[in-house]
C-alpha positions in Angstrom: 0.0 0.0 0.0 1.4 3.5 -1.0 1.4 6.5 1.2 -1.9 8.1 -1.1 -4.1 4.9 -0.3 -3.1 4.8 3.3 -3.9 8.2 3.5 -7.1 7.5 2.1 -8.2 4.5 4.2 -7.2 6.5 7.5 -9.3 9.3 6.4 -12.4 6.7 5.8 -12.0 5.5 9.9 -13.8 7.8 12.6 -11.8 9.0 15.0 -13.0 8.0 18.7 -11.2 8.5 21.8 -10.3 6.5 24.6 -13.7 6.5 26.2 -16.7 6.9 24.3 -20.6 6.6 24.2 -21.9 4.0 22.9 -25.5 2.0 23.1 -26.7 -1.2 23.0 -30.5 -1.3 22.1 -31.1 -4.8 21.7 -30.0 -5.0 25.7 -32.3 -1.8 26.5 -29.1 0.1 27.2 -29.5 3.9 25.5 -26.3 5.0 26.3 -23.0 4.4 28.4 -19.3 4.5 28.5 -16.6 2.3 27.1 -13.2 2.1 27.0 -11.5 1.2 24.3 -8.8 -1.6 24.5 -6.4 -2.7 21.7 -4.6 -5.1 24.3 -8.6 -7.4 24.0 -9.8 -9.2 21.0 -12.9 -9.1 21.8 -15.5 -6.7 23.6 -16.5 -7.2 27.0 -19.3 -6.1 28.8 -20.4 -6.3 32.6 -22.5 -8.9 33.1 -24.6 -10.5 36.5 -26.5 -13.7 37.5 -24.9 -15.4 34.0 -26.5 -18.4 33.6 -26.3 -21.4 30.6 -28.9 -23.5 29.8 -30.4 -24.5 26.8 -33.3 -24.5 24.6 -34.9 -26.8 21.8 -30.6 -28.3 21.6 -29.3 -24.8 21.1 -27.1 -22.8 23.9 -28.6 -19.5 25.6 -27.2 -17.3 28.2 -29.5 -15.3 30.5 -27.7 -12.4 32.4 -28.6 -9.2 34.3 -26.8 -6.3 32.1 -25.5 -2.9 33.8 -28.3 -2.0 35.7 -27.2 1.7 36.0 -27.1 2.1 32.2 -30.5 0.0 31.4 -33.7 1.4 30.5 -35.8 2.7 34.0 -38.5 -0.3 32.7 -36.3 -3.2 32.2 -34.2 -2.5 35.4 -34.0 -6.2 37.5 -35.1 -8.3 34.4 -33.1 -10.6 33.0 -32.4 -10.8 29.2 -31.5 -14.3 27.3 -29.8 -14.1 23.6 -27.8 -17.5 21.8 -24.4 -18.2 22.6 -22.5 -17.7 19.4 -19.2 -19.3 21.7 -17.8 -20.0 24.6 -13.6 -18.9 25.0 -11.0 -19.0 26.8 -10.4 -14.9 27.7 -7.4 -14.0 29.6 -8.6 -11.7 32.2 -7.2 -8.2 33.6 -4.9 -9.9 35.9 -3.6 -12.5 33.4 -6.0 -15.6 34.7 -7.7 -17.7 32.1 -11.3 -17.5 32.2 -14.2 -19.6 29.9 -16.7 -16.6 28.9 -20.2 -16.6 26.9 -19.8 -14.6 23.8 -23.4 -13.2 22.1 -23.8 -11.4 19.3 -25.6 -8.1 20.0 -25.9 -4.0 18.1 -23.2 -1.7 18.9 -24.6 1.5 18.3 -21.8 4.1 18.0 -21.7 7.9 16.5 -24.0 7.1 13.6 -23.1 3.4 13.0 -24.6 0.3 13.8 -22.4 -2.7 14.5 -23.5 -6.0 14.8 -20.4 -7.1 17.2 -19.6 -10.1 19.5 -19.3 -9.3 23.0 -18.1 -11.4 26.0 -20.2 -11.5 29.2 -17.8 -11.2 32.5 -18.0 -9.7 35.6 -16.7 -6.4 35.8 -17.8 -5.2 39.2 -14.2 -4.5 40.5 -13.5 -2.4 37.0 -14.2 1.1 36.4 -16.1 0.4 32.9 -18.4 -1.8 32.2 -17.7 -2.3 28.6 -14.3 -3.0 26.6 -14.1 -2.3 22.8 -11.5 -4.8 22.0 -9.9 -5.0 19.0 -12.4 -7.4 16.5 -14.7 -4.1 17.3 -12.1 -1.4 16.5 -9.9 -3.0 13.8 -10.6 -1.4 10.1 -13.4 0.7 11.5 -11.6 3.4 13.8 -9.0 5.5 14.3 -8.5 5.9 17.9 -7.3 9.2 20.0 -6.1 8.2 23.3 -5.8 11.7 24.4 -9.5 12.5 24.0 -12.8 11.0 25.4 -16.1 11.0 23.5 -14.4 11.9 20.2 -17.7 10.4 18.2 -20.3 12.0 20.3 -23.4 10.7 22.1 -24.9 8.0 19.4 -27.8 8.8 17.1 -31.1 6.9 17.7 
């Protein structure tokens, strides 16, 4: 690739800082914080009462997302999407850890990402949600010395 169509593919990526905005409106969330992380492959967002089972043969996970961020309606009510996988995720302190991963919207600036996300327990953390790098890659430029680069997200 030549200088002219990097140039060009840069200038094609929104620039977002190192915390942004974001929704999730399939998980009644209209808007919180996340952090982006490079150092994650995939995105991670706080998660409680995670639970397996499954349904007609096919895996489901019901959790409890960030309250403080859900909708005032569907606080205390549990949500259940398909597990699209189960991994292996080295956590913040370097300890293995087997995590549901769902598919779910991403709603950020004025895009709509259909993303994966890992469910975890962030309680100890200071953001519930990680952009990791299958989010960010090809899609964003990011500014780590500026927060909410892209803005609330559009409805």
């Amino acid at each position: 690739m030549n200088v002219a169509e990097a140039l060009r593919t840069l200038s094609s990526r929104l620039i977002i800082g190192w915390l942004e905005y974001v929704a999730l409106p399939e998980l009644h969330i209209p808007l919180m914080t996340a952090k982006t992380d490079t150092g994650a492959r995939t995105a991670s967002l706080h998660a409680s009462n995670i639970e397996g089972y499954s349904e007609a043969g096919a895996p489901f996970v019901r959790f409890l997302p960030p309250q403080q961020w859900v909708l005032p309606e569907m606080q205390g009510q549990a949500l259940c999407l398909p597990v699209v996988d189960k991994r292996s995720v080295r956590n913040t302190g370097g300890l293995s850890q087997t995590r549901y991963v769902v598919m779910t919207t991403l709603r950020i600036a004025h895009l709509d990402l259909e993303i994966e996300v890992n469910l975890t327990d962030r309680t100890p953390m200071q953001y519930d949600m990680l952009l990791g790098r299958t989010t960010l890659c090809e899609r964003f430029l990011i500014q780590p010395c500026i927060t909410y680069a892209a803005g609330k997200p559009h409805a």
